[in-house]
C-alpha positions in Angstrom: 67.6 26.9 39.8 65.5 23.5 39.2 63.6 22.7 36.4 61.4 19.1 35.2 62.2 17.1 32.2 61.6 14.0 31.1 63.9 11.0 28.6 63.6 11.3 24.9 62.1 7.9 25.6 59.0 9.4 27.1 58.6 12.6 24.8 55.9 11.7 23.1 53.8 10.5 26.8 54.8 14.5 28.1 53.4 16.0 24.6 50.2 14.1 26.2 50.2 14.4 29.7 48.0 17.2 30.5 45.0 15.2 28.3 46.4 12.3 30.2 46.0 14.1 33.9 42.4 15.2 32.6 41.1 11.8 31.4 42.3 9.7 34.3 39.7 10.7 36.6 36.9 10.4 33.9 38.2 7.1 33.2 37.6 6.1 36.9 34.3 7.6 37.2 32.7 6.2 33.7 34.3 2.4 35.3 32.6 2.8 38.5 29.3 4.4 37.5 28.7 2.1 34.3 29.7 -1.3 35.8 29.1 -0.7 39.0 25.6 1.2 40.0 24.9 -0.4 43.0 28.1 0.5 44.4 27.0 4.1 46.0 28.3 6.6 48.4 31.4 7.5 50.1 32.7 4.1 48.7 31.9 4.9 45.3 34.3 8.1 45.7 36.6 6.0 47.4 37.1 3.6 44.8 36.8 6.4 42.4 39.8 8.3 44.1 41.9 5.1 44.1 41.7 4.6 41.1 42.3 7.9 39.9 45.8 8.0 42.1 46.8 4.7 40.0 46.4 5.8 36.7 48.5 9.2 37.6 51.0 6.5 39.4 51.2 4.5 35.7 51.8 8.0 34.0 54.8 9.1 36.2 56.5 5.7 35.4 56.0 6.1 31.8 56.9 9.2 31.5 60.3 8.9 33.1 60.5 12.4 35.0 63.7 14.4 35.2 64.7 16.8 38.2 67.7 19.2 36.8 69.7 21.7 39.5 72.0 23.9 37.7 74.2 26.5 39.3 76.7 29.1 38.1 80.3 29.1 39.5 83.5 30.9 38.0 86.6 28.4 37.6 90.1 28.9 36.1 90.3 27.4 32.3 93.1 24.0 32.7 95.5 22.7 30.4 96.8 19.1 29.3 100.1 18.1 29.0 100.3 14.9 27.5 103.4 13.1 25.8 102.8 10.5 24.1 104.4 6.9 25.2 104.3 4.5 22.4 107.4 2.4 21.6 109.0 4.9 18.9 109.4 7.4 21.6 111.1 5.4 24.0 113.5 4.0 21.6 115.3 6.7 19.0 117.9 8.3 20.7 118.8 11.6 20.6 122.1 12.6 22.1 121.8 9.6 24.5 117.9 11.0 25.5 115.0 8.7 24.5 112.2 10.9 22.6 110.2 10.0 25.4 112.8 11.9 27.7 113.7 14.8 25.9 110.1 15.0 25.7 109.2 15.3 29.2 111.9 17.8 29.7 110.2 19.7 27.2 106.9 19.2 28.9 108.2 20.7 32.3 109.6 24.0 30.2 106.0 24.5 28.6 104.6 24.1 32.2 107.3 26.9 34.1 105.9 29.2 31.4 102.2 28.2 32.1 102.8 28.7 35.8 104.5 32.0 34.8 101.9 33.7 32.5 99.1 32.1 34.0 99.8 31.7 37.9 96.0 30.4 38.2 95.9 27.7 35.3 95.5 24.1 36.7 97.7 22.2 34.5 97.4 18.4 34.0 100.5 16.2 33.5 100.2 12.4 32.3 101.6 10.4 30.2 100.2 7.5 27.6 95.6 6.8 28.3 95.9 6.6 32.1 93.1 8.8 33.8 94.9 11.8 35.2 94.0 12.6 38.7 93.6 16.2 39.6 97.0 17.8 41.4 96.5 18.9 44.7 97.6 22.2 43.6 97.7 24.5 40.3 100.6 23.3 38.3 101.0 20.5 40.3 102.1 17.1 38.7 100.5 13.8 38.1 102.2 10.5 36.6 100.7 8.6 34.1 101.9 5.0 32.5 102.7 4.1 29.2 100.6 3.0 26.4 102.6 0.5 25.0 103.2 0.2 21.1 101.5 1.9 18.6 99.4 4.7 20.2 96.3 5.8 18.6 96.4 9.8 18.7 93.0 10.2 18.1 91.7 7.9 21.1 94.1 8.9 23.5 93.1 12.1 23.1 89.6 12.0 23.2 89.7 9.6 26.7 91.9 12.6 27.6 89.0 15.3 27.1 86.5 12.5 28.6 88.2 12.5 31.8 88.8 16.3 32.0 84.8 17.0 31.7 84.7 18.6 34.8 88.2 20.1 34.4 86.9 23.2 32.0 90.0 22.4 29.5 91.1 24.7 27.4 93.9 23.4 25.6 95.8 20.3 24.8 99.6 20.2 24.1 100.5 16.9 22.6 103.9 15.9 22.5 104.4 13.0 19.9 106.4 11.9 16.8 103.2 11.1 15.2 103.7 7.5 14.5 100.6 6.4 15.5 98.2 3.5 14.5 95.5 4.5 12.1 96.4 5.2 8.3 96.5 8.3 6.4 95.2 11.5 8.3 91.4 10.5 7.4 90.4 9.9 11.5 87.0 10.8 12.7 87.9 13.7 15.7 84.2 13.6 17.4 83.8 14.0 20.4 87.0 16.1 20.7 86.3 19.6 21.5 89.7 21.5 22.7 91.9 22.9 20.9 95.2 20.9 20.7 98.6 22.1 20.1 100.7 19.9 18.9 104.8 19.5 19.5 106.9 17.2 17.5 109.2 15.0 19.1 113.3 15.7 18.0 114.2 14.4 14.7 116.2 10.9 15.6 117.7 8.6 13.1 118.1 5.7 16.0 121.0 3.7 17.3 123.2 2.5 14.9 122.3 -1.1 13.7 123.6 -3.4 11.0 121.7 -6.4 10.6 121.2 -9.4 8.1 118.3 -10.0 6.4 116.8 -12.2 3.8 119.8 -14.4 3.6 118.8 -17.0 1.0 120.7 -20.6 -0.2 120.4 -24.2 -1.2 120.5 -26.7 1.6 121.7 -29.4 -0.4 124.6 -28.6 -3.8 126.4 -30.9 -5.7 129.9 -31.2 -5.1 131.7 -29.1 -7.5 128.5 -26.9 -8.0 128.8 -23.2 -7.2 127.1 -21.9 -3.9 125.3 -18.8 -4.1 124.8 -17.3 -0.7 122.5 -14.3 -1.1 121.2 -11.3 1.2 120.6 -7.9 2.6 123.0 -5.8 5.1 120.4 -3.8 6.7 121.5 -0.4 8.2 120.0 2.0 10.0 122.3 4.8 11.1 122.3 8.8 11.9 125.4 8.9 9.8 126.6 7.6 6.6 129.2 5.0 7.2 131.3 1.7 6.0 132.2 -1.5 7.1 133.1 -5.0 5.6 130.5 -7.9 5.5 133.0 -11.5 5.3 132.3 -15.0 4.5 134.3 -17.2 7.0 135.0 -21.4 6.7 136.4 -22.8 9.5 137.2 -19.7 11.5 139.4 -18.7 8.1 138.1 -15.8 5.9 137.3 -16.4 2.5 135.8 -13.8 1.0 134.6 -10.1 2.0 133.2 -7.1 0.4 132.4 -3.6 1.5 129.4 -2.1 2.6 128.7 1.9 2.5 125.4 3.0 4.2 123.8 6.5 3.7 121.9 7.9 7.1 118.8 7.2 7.6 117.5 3.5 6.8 119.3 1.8 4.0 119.5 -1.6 2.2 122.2 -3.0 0.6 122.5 -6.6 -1.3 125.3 -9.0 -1.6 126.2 -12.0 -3.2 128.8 -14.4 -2.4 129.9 -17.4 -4.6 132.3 -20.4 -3.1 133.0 -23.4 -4.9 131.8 -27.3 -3.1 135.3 -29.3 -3.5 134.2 -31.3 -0.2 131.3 -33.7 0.4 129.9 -33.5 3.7 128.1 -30.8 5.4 129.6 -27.8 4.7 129.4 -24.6 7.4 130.1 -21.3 6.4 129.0 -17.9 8.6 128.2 -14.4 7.3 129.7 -11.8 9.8 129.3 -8.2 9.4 132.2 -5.7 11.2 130.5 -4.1 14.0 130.4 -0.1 13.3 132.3 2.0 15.9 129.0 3.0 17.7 127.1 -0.3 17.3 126.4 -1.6 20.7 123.9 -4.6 19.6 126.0 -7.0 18.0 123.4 -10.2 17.7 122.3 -9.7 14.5 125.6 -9.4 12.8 126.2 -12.8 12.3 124.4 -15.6 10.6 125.2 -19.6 10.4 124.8 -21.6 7.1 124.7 -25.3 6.4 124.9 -26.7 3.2 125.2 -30.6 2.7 127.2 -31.5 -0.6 127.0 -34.6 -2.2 127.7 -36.1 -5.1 125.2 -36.4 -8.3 128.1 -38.8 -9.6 129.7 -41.6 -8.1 132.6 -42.9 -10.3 134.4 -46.7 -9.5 137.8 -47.5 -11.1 138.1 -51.5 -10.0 141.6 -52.5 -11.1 141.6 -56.2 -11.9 144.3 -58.7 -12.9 141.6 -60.2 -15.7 138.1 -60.7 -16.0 137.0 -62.4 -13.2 133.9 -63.7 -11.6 134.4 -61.3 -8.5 134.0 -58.0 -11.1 131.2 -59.4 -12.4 129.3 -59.9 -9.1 130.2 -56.2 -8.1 129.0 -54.5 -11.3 126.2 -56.6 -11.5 125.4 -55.6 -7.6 125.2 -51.9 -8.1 123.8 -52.2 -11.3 120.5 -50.8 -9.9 121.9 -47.5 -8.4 122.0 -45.1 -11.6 124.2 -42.9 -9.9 127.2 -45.4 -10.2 129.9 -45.7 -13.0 131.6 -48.8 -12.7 134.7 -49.0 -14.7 137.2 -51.7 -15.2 140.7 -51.7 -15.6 142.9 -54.8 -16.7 146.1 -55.4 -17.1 147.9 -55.9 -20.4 151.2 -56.4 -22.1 150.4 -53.0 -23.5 149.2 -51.4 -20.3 146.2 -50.8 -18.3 143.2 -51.2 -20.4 139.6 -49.6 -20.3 136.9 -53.1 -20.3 134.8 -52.6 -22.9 137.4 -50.3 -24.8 140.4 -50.1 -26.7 141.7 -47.6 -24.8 144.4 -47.5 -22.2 145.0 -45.8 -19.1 148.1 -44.2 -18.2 149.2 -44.8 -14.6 150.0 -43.2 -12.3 146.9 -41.0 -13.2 146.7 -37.2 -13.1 145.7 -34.9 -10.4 141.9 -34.0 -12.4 141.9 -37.7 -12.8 142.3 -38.4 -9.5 139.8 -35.7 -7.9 136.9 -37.7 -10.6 137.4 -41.2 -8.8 135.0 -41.9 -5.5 136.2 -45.6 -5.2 139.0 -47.4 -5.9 138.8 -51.4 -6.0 141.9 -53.7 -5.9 143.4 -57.0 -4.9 146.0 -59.1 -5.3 150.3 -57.8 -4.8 150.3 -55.8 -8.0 147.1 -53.7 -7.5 148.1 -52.9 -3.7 151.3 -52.1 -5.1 149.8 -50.0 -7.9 147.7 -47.5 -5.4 149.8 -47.7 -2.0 152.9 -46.0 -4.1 153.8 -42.5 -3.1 153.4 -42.0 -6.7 149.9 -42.8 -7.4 148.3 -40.4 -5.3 145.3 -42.6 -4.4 146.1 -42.3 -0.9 146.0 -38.9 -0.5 142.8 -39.4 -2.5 141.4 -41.2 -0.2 142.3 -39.0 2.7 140.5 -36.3 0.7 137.2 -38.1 0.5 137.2 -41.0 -2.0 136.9 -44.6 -1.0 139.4 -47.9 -1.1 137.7 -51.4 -1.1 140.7 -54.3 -1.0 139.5 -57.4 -1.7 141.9 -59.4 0.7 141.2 -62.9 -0.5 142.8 -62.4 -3.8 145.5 -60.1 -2.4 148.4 -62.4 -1.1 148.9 -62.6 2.8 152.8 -62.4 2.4 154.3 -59.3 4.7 155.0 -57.8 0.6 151.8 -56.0 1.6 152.9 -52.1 1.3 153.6 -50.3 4.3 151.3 -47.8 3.4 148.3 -49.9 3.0 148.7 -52.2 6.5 148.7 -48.2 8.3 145.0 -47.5 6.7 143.7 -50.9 6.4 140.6 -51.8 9.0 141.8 -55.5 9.0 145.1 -57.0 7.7 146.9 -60.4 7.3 148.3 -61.5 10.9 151.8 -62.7 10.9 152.7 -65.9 8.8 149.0 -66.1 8.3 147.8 -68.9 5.2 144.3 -69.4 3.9 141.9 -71.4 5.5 139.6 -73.7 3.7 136.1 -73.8 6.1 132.6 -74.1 5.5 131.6 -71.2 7.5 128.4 -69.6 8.6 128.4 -65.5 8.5 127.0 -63.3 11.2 125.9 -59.8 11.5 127.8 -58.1 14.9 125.3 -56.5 17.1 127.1 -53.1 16.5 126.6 -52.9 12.7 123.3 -53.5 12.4 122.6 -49.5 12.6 125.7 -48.9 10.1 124.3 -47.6 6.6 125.8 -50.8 5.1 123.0 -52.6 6.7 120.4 -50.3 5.8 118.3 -52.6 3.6 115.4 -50.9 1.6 112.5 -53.7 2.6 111.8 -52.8 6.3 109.9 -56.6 6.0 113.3 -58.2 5.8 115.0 -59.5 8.5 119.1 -59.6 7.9 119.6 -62.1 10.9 117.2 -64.7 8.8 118.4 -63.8 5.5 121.7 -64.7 6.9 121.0 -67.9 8.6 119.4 -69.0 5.0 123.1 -68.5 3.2 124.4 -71.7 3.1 127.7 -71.9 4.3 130.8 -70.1 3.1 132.7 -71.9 0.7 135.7 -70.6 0.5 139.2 -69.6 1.6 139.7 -67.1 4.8 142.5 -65.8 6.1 143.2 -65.0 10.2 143.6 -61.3 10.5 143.9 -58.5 12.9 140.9 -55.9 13.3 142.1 -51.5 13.6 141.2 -50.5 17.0 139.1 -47.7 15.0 137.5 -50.2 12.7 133.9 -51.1 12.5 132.8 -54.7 11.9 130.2 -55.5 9.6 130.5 -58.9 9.0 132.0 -62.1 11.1 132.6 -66.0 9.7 132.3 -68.7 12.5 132.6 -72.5 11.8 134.7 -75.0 13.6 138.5 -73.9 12.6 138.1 -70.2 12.3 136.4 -67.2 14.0 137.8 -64.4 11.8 136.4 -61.5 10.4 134.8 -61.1 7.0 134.0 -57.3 6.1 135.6 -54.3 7.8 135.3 -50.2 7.5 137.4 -47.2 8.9 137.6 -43.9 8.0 140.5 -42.4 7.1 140.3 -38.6 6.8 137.4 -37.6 4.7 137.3 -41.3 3.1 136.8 -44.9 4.0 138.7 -48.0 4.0 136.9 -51.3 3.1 138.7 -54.8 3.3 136.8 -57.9 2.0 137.9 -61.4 3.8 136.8 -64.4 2.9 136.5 -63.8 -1.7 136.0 -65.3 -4.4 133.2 -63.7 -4.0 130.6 -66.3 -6.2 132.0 -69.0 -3.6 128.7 -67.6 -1.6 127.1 -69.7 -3.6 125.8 -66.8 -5.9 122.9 -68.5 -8.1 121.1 -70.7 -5.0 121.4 -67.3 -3.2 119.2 -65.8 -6.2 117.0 -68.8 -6.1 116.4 -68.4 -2.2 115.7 -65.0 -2.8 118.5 -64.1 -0.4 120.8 -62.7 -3.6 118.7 -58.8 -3.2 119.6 -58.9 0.7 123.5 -59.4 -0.2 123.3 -57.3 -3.8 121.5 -54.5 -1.9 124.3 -54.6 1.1 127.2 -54.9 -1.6 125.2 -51.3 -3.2 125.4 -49.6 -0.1 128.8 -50.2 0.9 129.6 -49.0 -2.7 127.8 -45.9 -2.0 128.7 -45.2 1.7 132.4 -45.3 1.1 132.3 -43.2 -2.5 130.3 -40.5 -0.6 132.7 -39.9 1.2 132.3 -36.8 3.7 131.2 -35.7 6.8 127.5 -38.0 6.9 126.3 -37.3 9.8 122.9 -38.2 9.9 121.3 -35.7 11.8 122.6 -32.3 11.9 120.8 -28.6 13.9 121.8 -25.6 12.7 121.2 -22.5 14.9 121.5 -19.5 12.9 122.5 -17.3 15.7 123.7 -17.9 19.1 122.6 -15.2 20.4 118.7 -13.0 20.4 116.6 -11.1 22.2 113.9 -12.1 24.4 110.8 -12.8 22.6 112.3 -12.4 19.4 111.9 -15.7 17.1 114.7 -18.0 16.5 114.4 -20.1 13.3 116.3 -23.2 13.6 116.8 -25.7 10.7 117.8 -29.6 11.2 119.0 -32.3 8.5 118.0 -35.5 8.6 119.2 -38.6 6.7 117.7 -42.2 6.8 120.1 -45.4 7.3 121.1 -44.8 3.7 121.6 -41.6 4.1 119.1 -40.5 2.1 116.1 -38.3 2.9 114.4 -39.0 6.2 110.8 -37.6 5.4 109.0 -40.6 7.8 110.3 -40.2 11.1 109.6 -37.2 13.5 112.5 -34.7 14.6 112.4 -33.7 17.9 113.9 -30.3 19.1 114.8 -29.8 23.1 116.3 -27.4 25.2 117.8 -27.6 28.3 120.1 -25.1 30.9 123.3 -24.8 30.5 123.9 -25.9 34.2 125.5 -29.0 32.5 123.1 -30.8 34.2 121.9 -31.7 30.8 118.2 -32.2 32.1 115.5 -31.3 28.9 113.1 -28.5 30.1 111.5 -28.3 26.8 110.6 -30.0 23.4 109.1 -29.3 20.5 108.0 -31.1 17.3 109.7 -29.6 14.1 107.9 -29.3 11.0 109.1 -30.6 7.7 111.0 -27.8 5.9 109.3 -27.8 2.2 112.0 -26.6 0.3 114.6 -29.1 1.4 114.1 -32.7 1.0 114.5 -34.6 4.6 114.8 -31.0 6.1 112.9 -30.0 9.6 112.3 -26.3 10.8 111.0 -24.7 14.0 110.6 -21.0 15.4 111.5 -20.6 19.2 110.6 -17.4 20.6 109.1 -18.0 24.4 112.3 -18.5 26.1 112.9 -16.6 28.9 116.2 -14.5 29.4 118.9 -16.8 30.1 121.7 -19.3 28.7 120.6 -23.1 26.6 122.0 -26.0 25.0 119.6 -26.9 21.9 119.9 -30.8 20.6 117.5 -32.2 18.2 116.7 -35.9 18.5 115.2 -38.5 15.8 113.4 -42.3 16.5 113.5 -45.1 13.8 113.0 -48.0 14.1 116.6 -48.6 14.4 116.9 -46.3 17.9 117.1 -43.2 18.6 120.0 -40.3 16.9 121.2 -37.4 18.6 122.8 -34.4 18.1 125.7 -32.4 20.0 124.2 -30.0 22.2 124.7 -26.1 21.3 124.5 -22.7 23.0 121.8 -20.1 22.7 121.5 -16.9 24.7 118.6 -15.5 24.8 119.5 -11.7 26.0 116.8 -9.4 28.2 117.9 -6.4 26.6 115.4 -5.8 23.6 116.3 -3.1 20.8 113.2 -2.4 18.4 114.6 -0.5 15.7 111.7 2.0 14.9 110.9 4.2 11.5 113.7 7.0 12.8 111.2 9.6 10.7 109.0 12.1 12.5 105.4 12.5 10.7 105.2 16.1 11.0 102.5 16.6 8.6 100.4 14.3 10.3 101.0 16.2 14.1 99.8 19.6 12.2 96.8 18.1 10.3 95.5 17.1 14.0 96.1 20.2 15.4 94.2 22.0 12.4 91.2 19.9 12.5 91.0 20.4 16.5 91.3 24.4 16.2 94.9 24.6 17.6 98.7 24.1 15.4 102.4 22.4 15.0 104.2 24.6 17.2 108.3 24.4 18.3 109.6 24.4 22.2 110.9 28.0 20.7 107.0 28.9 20.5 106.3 28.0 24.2 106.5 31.2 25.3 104.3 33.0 22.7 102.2 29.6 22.8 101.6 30.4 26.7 101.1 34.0 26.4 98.5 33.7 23.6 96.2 31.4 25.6 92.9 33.2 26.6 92.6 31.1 30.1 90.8 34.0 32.2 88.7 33.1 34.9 85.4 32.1 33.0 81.5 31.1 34.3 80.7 27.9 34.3 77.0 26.6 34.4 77.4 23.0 36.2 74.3 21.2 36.0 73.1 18.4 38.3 70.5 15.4 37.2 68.2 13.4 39.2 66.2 10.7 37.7 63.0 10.6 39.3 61.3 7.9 37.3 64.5 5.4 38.0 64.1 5.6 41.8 62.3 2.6 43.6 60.1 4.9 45.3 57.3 5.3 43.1 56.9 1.9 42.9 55.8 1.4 46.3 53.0 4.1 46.3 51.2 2.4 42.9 51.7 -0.8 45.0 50.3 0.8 48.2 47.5 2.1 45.9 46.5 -0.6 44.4 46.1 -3.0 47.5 43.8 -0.5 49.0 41.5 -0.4 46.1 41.5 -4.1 46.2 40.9 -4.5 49.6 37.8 -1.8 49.6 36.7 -3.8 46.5 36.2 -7.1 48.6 34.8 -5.4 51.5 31.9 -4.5 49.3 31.8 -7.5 47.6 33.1 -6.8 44.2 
């Protein structure tokens, strides 16, 4: 059976066409006759004809002409099976089965009872938007491929029906957990017109997973402050459970606290509070005990740094009487705010307090103690005073604080305590005496990165501000430098080659040892008329406040929260860094790299980090496009001074990737689908009724076939055809 149509396009030009067929060869005779009476005969009828056959031409192209064949055939009704693939279903577990497996089992029961109620059923397999070739066969199998995250019900099944048109289905059995893209139930079902069944996918509650999240503190304290480290143990678990979440220092536990999860997803805060006795940078590391079923461990552990410093810096100089030398150091650090110099003097009554009548009982007590950053001395009784195993200001000193001798006023008899000549950077040599030169300083080539040095004019240059001092009046004596001490300053003249300033460290503290004093011998008032007094001043500040910090300083530190994550996942890592002064470094740019850990040590990577907002002098970056495999990570920093690095450190970035999914299954939306499409929630317990209640007899089927006549190219050619010959009769005749 055939039958002629026409577009929509062209509906109106068919509601016109038989006028149209009528006037066309009225048209052509009312041209030829009127304009053209001396045109006569068989020509005239010619031309007449012509033109006739090119206005019917125009008409057929205009009105787009249609040619449908239909015939009537009898096919067996099919039916879809189609799981759904998104990223929910592949990772809840359920007795060791992936939703996504126990699915597919499920699917293969539903087809057995298919194949056994309804021998003749086609039935389509596929899984995620694929197209889904025809089996060869009925109840034959074809594969489909996943959709990937997040599959939108809705669309997938309305591709499905799309690419069944010719497949006569007459149901759809969806097996999904629902968790699907669009919001709310609210989705638009046109073009969907089969009934769909829907099957819920097993109720999961996941793989066991405890996790930190949200884990909040301050970068920077105060020593003595109390450190607040704050959080959330995430856990998401088929079974309530327990475990212990613990605050480590050094590999040593220092606090804990339990954690009780219910099943399901739970969160659960905690709070720890430590107390900063150290300056330095402090690193502490949050661990939470794996649970007995836990099998990804990565996110159980978390690194913190905290840098702790000191908002006070307290000096106890003790002096023999007032001297020029104390008031050259006071006035010195006079600018920095954060300094308390005090003075102690000795009396017939005792130590006394400058300034006060009060006196100071020696040796001092332990609180005492712990509140002094620096101690200052000189001369045989003050060396005496704090190298006695009775003070306590060595074991002071070993716990952070600083001790600046001044040697020049200390006598250079072997009466120098044991105790002191084992910590000192430089001491007296054997039978040494003063030497009285005119000697010109110099700045080693080694210190001019030391923090010491660190002058706050980046115009000034130390070598010149050096060479301007006039030469050192005074008294030095030949000494012997620590193998572990650094030299800051040297004296050079004719007689002696000795030097002036030294540092060590000495467990958490420094040692400072001053050659060459008094110290207004450097000619202390042309300095300040030269200008050259700041340069000193400034240097004399900062070795104050270098060896009363005390500390770990390192001046550029990387922390990397976690050795260990997942590909693709992102890795925040957080740097430190401090200027010469350490203070703050907000000018220069931190560099982070990566390399293999071949130990090859060859960077494969780099990457600018960006200034952390809420901590001063802080850098931050997110690495997440690693691929699978074992690094070192080291973050580098340029001054003008050279270039800082830090010790390199692992990270592992794992191929195994976990997503920990909403363990729910959204029941209520599976049924509202199903409802809207004509069809229900059913159970794998309903297959059977499901498969028996299917009306899938053998049905007619009117398939209709279109040809679009209008479209072809070969009506063209005849109005082309036509219209040369009416041109060519025209010129024959002369028109």
């Amino acid at each position: 059976m055939a039958s002629l149509s026409s577009s929509a396009a062209a509906g109106l030009l068919w509601l016109l066409l038989p006028l149209a067929l009528v006037a066309a060869p009225w048209v052509a005779v009312r041209a030829y006759r009127d304009t053209q009476p001396r045109v006569q005969g068989p020509v005239r009828l010619m031309l007449m004809g012509l033109r006739v056959l090119v206005l019917w031409a125009l008409l057929a192209l205009l009105a787009e002409p249609v040619l449908f064949r239909s015939r009537t055939v009898h096919m067996n009704p099919s039916v879809l099976l189609l799981v759904d693939d998104s990223a929910s279903m592949s990772v809840a577990s359920v007795g060791g089965q992936t939703r996504f497996e126990r699915a597919l089992e499920q699917r293969g029961q539903a087809a057995q009872l298919l194949r056994e109620f309804n021998g003749d059923t086609p039935v389509w397999f596929g899984e995620g938007s694929r197209r889904l070739a025809r089996s060869g066969g009925p109840g034959s199998a074809a594969t489909g491929s996943a959709t990937g995250e997040g599959t939108d019900l809705r669309a997938l099944l309305v591709s499905a029906t799309q690419r069944h048109l010719e497949d006569e289905l007459a149901a759809i059995l969806l097996f999904s957990d629902g968790m699907a893209t669009e919001d709310g139930l609210k989705v638009s079902l046109t073009g969907l017109n089969v009934p769909v069944w829907a099957v819920a996918a097993p109720d999961s509650a996941g793989p066991t997973d405890l996790g930190l999240r949200r884990v909040r503190y301050p970068s920077r304290v105060s020593r003595g402050d109390q450190l607040a480290l704050e959080g959330e143990v995430q856990a998401r678990a088929p079974a309530a459970g327990s475990t212990v979440l613990r605050l480590r220092q050094g590999g040593v536990v220092i606090d804990s606290l339990s954690v009780d999860w219910m099943a399901g997803t739970s969160r659960h805060d905690f709070r720890f509070v430590v107390r900063t006795d150290s300056v330095g940078y402090a690193r502490y590391a949050l661990e939470i005990v794996a649970a007995a079923d836990e099998k990804v461990l990565r996110n159980n552990e978390q690194q913190i740094g905290v840098r702790v410093e000191k908002d006070r810096l307290r000096v106890l100089q003790l002096a023999s009487t007032p001297d020029w030398d104390t008031h050259f150091l006071r006035h010195a650090v006079s600018a920095d705010r954060r300094i308390q110099w005090d003075v102690v003097y000795r009396t017939p009554a005792g130590l006394r307090v400058a300034g006060t009548d009060s006196l100071l009982a020696w040796p001092l007590a332990a609180d005492e103690l712990d509140a002094i950053d620096l101690f200052v001395t000189g001369g045989s009784g003050g060396l005496s005073m704090v190298g006695g195993q009775r003070s306590g200001v060595l074991a002071a000193v070993r716990e952070g604080a600083g001790l600046w001798i001044q040697l020049a006023s200390a006598t250079t008899s072997p009466v120098w305590p044991r105790s002191i000549r084992e910590i000192a950077p430089i001491v007296p040599g054997t039978g040494a005496r003063w030497v009285y030169a005119e000697s010109r300083v110099s700045l080693p080539a080694q210190a001019r990165s030391h923090p010491v040095w660190a002058i706050s004019s980046s115009a000034v240059d130390i070598d010149e501000s050096l060479s301007r001092i006039p030469p050192l009046q005074a008294r030095v004596a030949p000494v012997l430098l620590a193998s572990d001490a650094d030299l800051l300053l040297r004296a050079s003249s004719a007689r002696v080659n000795t030097p002036v300033l030294a540092v060590r460290r000495e467990g958490r503290g420094r040692v400072a040892v001053f050659n060459g004093a008094p110290l207004w011998s450097w000619s202390f008032w042309r300095l300040y008329d030269e200008g050259n007094q700041a340069v000193f001043g400034e240097m004399v500040s900062n070795l104050v406040t270098w060896m009363a910090e005390g500390g770990d300083r390192q001046r550029l530190r990387l922390t990397v929260p976690r050795p260990v994550v997942s590909r693709g996942e992102l890795s925040t890592l957080r740097a430190l860094a401090l200027d010469a002064r350490l203070r703050p470094d907000t000018r220069h740019d931190v560099w982070l790299e990566w390399a293999r850990a071949d130990g090859s040590g060859e960077v494969v990577g780099r990457l600018r980090m960006d200034p952390d907002a809420a901590t001063p002098g802080g850098r931050i970056a997110d690495l997440g496009a690693l691929p699978a495999g074992e690094y070192q990570l080291r973050c580098r920093l340029e001054d003008e001074a050279g270039s800082l690095e830090t010790d390199w450190q692992p990270l592992t970035v794992d191929p195994f990737s976990v997503e920990f999914r909403d363990p729910r299954v959204d029941r209520p939306r599976l049924a509202a689908l199903a409802r809207a499409t004509g069809g229900a929630l059913i159970d794998d317990d309903d297959f059977e009724a499901w498969a028996q209640g299917l009306n899938l007899s053998r049905r007619e089927v009117v398939l209709t076939g279109r040809v679009d006549l209008g479209a072809g190219f070969w009506l063209l050619v005849p109005l082309l055809v036509l219209l040369s010959l009416e041109w060519a009769l025209r010129k024959r005749v002369g028109l």
